[in-house]
C-alpha positions as semicolon CSV with decimal commas, in nm:
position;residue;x (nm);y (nm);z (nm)
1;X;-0,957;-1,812;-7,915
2;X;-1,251;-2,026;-8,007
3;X;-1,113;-2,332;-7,919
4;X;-0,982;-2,209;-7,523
5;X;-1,045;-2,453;-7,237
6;X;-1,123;-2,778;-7,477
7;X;-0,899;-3,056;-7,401
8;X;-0,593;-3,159;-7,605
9;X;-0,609;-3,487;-7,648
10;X;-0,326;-3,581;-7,904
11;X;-0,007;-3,387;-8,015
12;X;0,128;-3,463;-8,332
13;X;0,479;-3,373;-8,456
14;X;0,530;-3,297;-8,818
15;X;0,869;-3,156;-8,917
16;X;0,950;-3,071;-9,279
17;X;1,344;-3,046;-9,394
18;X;1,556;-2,718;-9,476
19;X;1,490;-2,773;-9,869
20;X;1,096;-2,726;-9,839
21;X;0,899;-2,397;-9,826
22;X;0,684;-2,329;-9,479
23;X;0,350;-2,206;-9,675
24;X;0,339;-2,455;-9,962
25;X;0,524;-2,793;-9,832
26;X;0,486;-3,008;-10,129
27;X;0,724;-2,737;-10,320
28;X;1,094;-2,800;-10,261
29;X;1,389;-2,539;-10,275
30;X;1,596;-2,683;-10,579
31;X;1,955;-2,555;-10,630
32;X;2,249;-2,645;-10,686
33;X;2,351;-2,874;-10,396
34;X;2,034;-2,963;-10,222
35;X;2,078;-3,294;-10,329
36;X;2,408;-3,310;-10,137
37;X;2,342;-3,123;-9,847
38;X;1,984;-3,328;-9,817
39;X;2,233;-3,624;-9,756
40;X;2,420;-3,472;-9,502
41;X;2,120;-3,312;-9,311
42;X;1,957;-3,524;-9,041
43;X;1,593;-3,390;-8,971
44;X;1,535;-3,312;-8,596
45;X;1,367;-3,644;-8,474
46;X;0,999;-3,577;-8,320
47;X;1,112;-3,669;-7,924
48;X;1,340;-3,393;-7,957
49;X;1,049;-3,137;-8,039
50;X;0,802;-3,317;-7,756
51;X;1,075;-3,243;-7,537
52;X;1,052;-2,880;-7,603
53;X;0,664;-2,897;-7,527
54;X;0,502;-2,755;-7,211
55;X;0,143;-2,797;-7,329
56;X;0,079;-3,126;-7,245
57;X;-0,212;-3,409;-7,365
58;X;-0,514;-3,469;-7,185
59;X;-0,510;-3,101;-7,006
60;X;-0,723;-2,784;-7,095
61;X;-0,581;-2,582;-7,404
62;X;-0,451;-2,233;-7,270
63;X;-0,351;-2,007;-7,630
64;X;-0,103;-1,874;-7,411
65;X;0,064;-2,138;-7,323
66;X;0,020;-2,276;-7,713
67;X;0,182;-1,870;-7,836
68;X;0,492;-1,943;-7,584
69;X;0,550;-2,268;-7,617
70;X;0,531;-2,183;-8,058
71;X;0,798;-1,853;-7,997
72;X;0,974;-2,137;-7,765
73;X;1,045;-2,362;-8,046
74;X;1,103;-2,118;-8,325
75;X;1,422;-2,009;-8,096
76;X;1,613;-2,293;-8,104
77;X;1,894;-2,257;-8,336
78;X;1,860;-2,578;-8,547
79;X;1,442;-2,434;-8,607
80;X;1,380;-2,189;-8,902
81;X;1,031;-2,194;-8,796
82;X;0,722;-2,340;-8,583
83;X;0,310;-2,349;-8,584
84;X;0,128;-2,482;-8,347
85;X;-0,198;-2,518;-8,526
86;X;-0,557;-2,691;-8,421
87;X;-0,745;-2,949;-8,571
88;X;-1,058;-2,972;-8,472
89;X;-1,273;-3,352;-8,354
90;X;-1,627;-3,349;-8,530
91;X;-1,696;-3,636;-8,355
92;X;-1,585;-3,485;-8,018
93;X;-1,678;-3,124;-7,961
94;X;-1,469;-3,083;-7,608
95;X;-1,142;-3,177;-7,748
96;X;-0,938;-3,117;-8,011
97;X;-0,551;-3,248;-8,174
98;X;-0,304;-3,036;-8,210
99;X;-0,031;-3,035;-8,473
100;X;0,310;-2,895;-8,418
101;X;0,465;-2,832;-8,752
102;X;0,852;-2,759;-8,759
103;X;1,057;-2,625;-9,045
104;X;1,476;-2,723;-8,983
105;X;1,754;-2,519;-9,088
106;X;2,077;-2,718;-9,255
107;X;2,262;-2,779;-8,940
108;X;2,553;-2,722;-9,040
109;X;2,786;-2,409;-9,041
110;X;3,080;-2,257;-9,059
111;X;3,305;-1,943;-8,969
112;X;3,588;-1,804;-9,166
113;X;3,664;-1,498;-8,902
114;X;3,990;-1,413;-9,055
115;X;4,228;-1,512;-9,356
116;X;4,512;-1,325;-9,484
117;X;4,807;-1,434;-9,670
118;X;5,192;-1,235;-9,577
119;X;5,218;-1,388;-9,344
120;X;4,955;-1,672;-9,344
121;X;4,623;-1,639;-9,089
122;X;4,367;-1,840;-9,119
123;X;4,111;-1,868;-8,860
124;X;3,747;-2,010;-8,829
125;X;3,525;-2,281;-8,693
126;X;3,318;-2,559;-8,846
127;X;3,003;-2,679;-8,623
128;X;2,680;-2,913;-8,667
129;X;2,410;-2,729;-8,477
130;X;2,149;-3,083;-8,454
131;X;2,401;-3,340;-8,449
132;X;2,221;-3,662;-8,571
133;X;1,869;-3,480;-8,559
134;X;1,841;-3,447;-8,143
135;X;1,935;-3,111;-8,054
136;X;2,299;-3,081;-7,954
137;X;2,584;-2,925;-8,082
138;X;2,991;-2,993;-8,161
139;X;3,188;-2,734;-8,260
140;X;3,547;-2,699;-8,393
141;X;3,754;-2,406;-8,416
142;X;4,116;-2,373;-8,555
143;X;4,366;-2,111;-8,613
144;X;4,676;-2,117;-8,799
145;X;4,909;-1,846;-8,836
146;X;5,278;-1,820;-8,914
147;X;5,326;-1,572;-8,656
148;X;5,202;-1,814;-8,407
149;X;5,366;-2,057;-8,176
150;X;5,288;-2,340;-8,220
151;X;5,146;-2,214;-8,547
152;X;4,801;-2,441;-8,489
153;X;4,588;-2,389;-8,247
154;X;4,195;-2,548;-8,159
155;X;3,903;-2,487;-7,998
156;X;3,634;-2,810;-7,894
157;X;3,288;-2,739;-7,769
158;X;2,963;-2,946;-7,708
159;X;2,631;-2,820;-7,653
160;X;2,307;-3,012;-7,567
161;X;1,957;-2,835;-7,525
162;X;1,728;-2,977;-7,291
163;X;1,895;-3,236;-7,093
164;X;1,655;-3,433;-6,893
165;X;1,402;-3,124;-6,980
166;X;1,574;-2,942;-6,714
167;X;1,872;-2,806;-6,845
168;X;2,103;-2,687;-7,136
169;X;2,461;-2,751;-7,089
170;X;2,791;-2,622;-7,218
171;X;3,147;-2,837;-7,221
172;X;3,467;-2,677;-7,402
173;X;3,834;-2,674;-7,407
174;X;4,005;-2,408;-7,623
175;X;4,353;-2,269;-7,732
176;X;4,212;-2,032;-7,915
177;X;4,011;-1,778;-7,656
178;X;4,067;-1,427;-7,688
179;X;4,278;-1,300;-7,394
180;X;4,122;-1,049;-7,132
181;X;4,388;-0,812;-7,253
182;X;4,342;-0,710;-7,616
183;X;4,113;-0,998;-7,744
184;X;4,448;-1,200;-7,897
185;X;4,324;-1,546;-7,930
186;X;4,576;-1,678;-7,687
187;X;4,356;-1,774;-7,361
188;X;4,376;-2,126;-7,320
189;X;4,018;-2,233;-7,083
190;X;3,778;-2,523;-7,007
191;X;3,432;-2,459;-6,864
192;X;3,148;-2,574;-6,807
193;X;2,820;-2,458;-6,795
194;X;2,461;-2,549;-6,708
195;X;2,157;-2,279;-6,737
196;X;1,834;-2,300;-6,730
197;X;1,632;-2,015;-6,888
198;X;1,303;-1,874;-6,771
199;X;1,139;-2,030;-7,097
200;X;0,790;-1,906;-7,069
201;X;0,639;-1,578;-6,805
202;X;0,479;-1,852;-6,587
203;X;0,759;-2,109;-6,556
204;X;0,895;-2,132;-6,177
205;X;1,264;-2,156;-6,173
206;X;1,540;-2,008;-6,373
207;X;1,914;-2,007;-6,322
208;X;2,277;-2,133;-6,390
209;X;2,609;-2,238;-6,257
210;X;2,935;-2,188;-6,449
211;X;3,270;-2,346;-6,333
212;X;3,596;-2,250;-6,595
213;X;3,974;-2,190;-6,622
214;X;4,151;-1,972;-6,798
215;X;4,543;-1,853;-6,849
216;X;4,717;-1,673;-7,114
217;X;5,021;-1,873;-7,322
218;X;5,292;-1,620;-7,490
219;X;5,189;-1,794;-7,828
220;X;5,297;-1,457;-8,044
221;X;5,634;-1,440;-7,897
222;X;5,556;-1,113;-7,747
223;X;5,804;-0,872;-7,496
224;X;5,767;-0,941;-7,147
225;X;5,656;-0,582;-7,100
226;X;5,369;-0,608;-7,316
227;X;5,256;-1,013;-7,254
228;X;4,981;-0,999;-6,970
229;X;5,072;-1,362;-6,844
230;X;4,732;-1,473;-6,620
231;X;4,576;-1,729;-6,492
232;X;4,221;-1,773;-6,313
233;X;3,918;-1,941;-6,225
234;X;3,555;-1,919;-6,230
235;X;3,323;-2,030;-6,005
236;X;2,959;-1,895;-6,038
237;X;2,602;-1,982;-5,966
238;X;2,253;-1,852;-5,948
239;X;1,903;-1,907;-5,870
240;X;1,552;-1,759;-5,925
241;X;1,170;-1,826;-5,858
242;X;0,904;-1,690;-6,019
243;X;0,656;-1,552;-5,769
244;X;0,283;-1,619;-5,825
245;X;0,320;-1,781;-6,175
246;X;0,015;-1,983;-6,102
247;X;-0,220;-1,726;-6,099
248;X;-0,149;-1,619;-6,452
249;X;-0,265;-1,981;-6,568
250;X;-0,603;-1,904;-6,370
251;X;-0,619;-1,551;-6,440
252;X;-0,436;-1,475;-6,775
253;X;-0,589;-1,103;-6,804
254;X;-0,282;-1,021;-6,550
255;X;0,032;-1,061;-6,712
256;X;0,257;-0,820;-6,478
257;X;0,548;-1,090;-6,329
258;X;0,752;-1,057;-6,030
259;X;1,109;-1,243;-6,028
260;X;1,349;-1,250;-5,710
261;X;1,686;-1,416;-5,771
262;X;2,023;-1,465;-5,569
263;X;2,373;-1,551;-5,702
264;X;2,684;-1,579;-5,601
265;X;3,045;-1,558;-5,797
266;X;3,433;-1,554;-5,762
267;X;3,651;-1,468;-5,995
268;X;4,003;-1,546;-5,866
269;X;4,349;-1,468;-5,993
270;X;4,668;-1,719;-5,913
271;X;4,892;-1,577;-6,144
272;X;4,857;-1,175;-6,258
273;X;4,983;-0,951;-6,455
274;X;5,293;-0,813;-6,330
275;X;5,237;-0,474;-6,539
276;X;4,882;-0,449;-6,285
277;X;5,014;-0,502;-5,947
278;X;4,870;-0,269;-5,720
279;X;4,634;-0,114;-5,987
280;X;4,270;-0,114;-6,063
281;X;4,140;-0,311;-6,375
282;X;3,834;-0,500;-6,370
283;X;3,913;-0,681;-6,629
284;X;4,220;-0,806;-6,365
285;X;4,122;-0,758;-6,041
286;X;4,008;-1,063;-5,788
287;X;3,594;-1,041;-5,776
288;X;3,358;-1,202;-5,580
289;X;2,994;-1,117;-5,508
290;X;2,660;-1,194;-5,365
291;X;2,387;-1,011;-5,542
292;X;2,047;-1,075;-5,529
293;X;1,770;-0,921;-5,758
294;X;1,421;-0,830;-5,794
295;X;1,290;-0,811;-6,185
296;X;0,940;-0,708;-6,225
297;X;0,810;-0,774;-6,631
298;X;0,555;-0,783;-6,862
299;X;0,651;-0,940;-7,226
300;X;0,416;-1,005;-7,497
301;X;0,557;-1,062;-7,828
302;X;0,466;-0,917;-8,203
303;X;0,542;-1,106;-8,488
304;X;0,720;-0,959;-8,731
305;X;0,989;-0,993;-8,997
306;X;1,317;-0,811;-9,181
307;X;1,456;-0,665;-8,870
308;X;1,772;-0,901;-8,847
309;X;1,622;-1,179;-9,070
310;X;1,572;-1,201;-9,450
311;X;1,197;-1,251;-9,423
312;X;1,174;-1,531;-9,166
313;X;0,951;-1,509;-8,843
314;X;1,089;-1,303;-8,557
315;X;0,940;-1,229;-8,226
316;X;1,056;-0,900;-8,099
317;X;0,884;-0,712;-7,747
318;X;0,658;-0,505;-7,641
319;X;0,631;-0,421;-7,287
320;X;0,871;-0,390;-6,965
321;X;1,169;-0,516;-6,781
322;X;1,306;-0,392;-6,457
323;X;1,558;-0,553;-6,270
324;X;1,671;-0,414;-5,911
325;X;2,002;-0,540;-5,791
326;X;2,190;-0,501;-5,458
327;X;2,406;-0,717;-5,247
328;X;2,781;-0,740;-5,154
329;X;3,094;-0,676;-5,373
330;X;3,447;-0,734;-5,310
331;X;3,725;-0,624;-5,543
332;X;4,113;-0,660;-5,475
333;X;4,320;-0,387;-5,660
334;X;4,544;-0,126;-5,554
335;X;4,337;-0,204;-5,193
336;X;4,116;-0,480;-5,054
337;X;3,755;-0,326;-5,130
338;X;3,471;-0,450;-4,960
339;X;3,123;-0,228;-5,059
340;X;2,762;-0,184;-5,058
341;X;2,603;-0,237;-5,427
342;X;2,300;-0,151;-5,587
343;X;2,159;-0,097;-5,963
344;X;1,842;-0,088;-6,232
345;X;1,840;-0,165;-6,573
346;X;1,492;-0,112;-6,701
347;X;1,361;-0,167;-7,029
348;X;1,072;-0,064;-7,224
349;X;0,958;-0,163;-7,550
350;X;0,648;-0,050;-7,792
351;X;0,503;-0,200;-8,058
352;X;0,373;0,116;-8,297
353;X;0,014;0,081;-8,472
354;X;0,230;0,128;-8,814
355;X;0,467;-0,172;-8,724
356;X;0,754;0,055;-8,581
357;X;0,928;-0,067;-8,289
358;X;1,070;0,130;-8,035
359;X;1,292;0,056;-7,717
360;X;1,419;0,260;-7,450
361;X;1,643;0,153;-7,172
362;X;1,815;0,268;-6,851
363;X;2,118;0,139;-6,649
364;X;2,186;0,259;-6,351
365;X;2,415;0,127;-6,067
366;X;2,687;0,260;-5,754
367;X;2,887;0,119;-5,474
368;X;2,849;0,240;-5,108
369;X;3,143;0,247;-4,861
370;X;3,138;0,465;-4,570
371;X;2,856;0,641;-4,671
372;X;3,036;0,798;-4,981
373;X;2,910;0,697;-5,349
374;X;3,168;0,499;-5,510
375;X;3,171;0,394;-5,925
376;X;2,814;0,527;-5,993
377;X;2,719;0,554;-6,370
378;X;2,399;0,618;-6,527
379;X;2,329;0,463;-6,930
380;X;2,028;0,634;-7,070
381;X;1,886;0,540;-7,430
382;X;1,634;0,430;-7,714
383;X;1,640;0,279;-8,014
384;X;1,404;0,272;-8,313
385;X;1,338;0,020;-8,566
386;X;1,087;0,181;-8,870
387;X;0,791;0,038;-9,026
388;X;0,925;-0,158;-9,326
389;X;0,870;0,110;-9,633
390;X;0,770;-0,104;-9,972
391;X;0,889;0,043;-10,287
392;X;0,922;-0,118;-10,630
393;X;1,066;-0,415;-10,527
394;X;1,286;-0,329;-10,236
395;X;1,190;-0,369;-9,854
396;X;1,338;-0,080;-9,693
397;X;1,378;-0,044;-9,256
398;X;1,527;0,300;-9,122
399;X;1,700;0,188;-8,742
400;X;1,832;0,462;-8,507
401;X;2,014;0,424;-8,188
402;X;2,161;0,677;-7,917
403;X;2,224;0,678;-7,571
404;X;2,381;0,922;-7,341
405;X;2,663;0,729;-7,027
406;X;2,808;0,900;-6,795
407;X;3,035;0,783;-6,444
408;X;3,104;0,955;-6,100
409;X;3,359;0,914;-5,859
410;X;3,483;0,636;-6,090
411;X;3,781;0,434;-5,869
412;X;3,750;0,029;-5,940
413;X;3,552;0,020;-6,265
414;X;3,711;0,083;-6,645
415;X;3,668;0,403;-6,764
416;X;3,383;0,440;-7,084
417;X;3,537;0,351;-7,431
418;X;3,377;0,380;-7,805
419;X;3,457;0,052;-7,903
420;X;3,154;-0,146;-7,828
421;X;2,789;-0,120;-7,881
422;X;2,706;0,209;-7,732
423;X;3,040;0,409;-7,941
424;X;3,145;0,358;-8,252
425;X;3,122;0,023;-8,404
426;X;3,384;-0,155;-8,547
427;X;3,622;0,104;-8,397
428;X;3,940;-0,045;-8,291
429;X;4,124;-0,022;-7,953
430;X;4,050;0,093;-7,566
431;X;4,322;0,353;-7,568
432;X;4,077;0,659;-7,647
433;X;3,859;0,685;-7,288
434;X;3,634;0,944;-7,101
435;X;3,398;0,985;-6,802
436;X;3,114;1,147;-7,022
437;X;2,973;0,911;-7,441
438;X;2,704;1,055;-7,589
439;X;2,669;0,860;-7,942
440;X;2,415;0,881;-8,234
441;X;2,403;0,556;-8,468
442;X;2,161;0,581;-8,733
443;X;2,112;0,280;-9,015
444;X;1,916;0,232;-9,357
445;X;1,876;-0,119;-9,482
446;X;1,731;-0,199;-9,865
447;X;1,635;-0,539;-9,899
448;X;1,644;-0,699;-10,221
449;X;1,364;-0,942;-10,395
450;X;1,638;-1,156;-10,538
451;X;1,790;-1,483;-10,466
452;X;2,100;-1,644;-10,545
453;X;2,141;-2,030;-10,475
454;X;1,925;-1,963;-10,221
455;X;2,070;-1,622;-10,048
456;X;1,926;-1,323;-10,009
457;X;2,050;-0,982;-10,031
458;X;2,032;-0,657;-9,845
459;X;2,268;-0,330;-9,963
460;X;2,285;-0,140;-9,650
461;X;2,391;0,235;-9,536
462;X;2,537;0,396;-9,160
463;X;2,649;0,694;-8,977
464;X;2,786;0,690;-8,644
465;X;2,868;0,982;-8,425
466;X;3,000;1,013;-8,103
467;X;3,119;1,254;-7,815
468;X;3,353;1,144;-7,552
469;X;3,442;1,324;-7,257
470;X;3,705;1,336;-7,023
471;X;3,684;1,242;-6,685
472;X;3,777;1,555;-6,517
473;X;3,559;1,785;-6,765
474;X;3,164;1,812;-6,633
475;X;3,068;1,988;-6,954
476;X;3,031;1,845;-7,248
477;X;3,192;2,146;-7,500
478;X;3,490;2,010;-7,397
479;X;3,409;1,681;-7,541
480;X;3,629;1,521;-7,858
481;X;3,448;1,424;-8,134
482;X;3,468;1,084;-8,319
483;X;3,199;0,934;-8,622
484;X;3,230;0,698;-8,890
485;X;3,050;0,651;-9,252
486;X;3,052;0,323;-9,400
487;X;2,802;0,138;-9,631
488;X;2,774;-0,256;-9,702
489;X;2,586;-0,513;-9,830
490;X;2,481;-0,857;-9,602
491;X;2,384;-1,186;-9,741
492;X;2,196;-1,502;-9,592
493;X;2,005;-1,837;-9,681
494;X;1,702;-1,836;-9,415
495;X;1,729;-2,212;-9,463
496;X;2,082;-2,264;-9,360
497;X;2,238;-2,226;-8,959
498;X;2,504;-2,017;-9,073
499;X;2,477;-1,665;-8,935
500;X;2,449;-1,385;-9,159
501;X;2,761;-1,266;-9,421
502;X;2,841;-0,885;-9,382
503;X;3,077;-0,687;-9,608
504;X;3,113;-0,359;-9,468
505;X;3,354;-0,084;-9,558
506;X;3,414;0,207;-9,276
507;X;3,591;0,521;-9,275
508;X;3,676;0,711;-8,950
509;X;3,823;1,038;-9,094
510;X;3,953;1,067;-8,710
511;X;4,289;0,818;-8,693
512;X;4,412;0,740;-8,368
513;X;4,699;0,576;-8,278
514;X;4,515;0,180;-8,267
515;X;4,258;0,264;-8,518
516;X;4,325;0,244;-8,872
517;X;4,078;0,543;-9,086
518;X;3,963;0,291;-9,353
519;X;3,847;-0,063;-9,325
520;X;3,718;-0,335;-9,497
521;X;3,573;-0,609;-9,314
522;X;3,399;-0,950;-9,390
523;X;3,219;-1,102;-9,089
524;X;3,012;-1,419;-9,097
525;X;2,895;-1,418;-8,701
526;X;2,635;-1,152;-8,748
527;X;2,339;-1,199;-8,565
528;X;1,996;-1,286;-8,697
529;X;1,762;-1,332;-8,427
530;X;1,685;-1,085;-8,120
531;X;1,803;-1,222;-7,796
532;X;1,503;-1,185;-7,582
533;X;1,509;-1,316;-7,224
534;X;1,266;-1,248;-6,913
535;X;1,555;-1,264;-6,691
536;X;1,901;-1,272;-6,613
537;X;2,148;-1,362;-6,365
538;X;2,198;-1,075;-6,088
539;X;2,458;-0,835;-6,189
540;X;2,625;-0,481;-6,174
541;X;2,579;-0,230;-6,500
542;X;2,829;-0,229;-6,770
543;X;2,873;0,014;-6,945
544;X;3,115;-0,072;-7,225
545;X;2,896;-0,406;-7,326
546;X;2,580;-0,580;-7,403
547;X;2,658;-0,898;-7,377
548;X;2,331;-1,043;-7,394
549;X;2,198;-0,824;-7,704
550;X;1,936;-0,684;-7,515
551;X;1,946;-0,377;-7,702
552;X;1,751;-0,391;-8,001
């Protein structure tokens, strides 16, 4: 970079509202509401953004530092988009200005997750993602439902990023949290939570403390034999230091990190399901840990756009993650088990000269005790986004996912399920298990060059396949085969906060006994960014879950 190692010696915020475009902003998005919604919309005020900023005035320019800090602000979830561009001081040839230009998204969103009518459901949430311009969040759910007691129910949540640029924090109360059980939004919780995220490779601390309780109400007037009455609490916190992250700013050619972290956690039941006594469940069972891990990464990031966007800047991986965890775990079931842990989850990711982009990942984890192997798996995968294919006018990317799971000497954890991420998705129920998923996902998306008050469109095509095991076969021709065939079409306005709309229509020409064979399905809480983090908080493998959408 031409201008490396000259001094910064202003930083100037311009941000530009949700109605104007990012290449030409003296053009404005006109359709039909932008008046109204301009009068709602409060731009993100400029201390906000400066808040956001590592680079600082008066110190040497590092592009680096200028490339993270840009990615930074383009993934907060109020920003459509960021450049951090230089302007250059003819009268002052060691220093230059630079100009941080910021596009907003409308702010304000919505959720309608369900609505039926026979008998009335109705359930959603309503939330302003930059409340009054400086970065925080409110959020309201609801549900009603006839079949419901009381028939209203509500959710409350605040969210602010950045609190004394140290810190983002989490407060909210909720009737309306799905239960541990079945997902039944009838978990009533408060937590709160405080993180802070390893924002940039040479940043030295990361970590995050979580306090919450939860406990199931009978709100659906349920049998006693099938109501899992609980109640529990949450207390968890971790820490993490980045080793050497100085040297990087001296010597930037070296961009292999190291990461050591420690955390502790205790899950806690007062009140448990009578239908569990004795048993093992996870999901049920009193946990608490000390784990401690050592992640060792290189991330660089590429640019790029219409993998879960409409056209918008995305910055998706390339290199490595690898995270090795050990420590102490202590689960209460059917005994009192005290054991010996230790895991990997590794992650690499490639960037392909045609613009393809590839990831493959391995988890990995056991428990010791007594020198026999206890609740070992192994998760081995990759997944495959395509160069985007132009033809006519359509903007066409091929994705393909599959991964291969598999569990020994499986006593404490669940068993593996299709019903998640690595199965079938949008399969219904936990009652169809095995010790052995091998699953094949494969997806074709066409998207459209036309708008319609300011969405965009993109027809899309799947296939899902999967094997599942039982626990007691080794061999996998005794496996029971499962796949679904759907096709949909997903809609979104790049300048507005609301996730991405998804019709989809699935049929699984295998029924079983909680999965219906044809569905239709409207969801507006698809995702639209990649979740990218250096690290995470010290943990064992899962297997069922990917919570943090670290899977591309």
């Amino acid at each position: 970079m031409p201008y490396e190692g000259k001094i910064i010696r202003h930083i100037i915020i311009k941000g530009y509202g949700f109605e104007q475009t990012f290449t030409d902003t003296s053009k404005r998005l006109q359709y039909f509401g932008t008046r109204l919604l301009n009068q709602m919309h409060r731009k993100t005020r400029s201390w906000v953004i400066r808040n956001s900023l590592f680079i600082k005035e008066n110190t040497a320019l590092n592009s680096y530092k200028v490339a993270d800090n840009e990615r930074l602000i383009r993934s907060l979830n109020y920003i459509q988009d960021a450049r951090i561009l230089v302007n250059t001081l003819p009268d002052n040839e060691d220093s230059v200005d630079l100009v941080v230009v910021v596009k907003d998204l409308f702010s304000i969103g919505g959720e309608l997750s369900s609505f039926g009518l026979g008998p009335t459901s109705i359930r959603g949430n309503v939330s302003e993602a930059n409340f009054l311009g400086m970065g925080q969040k409110i959020q309201g759910g609801v549900i009603i439902e006839q079949t419901r007691y009381p028939s209203f129910g509500y959710q409350l949540l605040y969210n602010k990023i950045n609190v004394y640029r140290f810190v983002d924090a989490t407060a909210s109360y909720t009737q309306i949290n799905p239960n541990l059980k079945d997902a039944t939004p009838n978990e009533q919780a408060w937590f709160l939570q405080l993180s802070r995220p390893l924002y940039a490779p040479y940043a030295h601390l990361a970590g995050g403390l979580n306090f919450g309780t939860y406990n199931s109400i009978n709100r659906y007037s349920q049998p006693d034999s099938l109501f899992f009455k609980y109640r529990y609490w949450v207390h968890d916190i971790w820490l993490g230091w980045n080793l050497g992250n100085n040297k990087f700013l001296s010597n930037t050619s070296v961009l292999d990190r190291k990461f050591v972290s420690l955390r502790y956690f205790k899950n806690h039941f007062t009140d448990n399901p009578y239908q569990l006594a004795g048993k093992w469940n996870f999901r049920f069972n009193d946990r608490e840990a000390v784990l401690s891990q050592f992640t060792f990464f290189r991330q660089e990031f590429y640019k790029t756009n219409y993998i879960y966007g409409f056209g918008t800047t995305e910055d998706i991986p390339a290199g490595y993650n690898v995270a090795l965890s050990t420590g102490y775990y202590h689960q209460i079931g059917a005994q009192d088990l005290r054991r010996f842990y230790a895991g990997v989850d590794a992650n690499y990711y490639v960037v392909t000269k045609r613009g393809g982009f590839f990831q493959y990942f391995l988890r990995s984890g056991g428990f010791m005790k007594h020198g026999q192997v206890q609740d070992a798996s192994a998760l081995i995968g990759a997944s495959y986004y395509s160069p985007l294919f132009l033809f006519s006018n359509l903007k066409i990317r091929q994705y393909v996912n599959m991964s291969y799971t598999r569990q020994f000497a499986r006593l404490g954890t669940d068993p593996l399920t299709l019903n998640n991420v690595f199965g079938l998705r949008y399969f219904s129920g936990d009652s169809v298990y095995g010790g052995q998923r091998a699953t094949l996902h494969s997806e074709t998306s066409f998207f459209i060059n036309y708008k319609f008050l300011g969405f965009k469109f993109a027809p899309f095509a799947f296939g899902d396949i999967s094997l599942l095991t039982p626990a007691d076969q080794p061999y996998l021709n005794k496996s029971s085969l499962y796949h679904g065939l759907g096709a949909g079409l997903r809609a979104r306005n790049e300048n507005l906060v609301f996730n991405t709309i998804e019709f989809r229509m699935v049929y699984f020409p295998r029924r079983t006994e909680q999965n219906q064979s044809f569905k239709i399905m409207l969801n507006t809480g698809i995702q639209f960014r990649y979740n990218s983090v250096y690290v995470k908080a010290p943990d064992v493998i899962f297997l069922n879950t990917d919570g943090l959408n670290s899977i591309y």
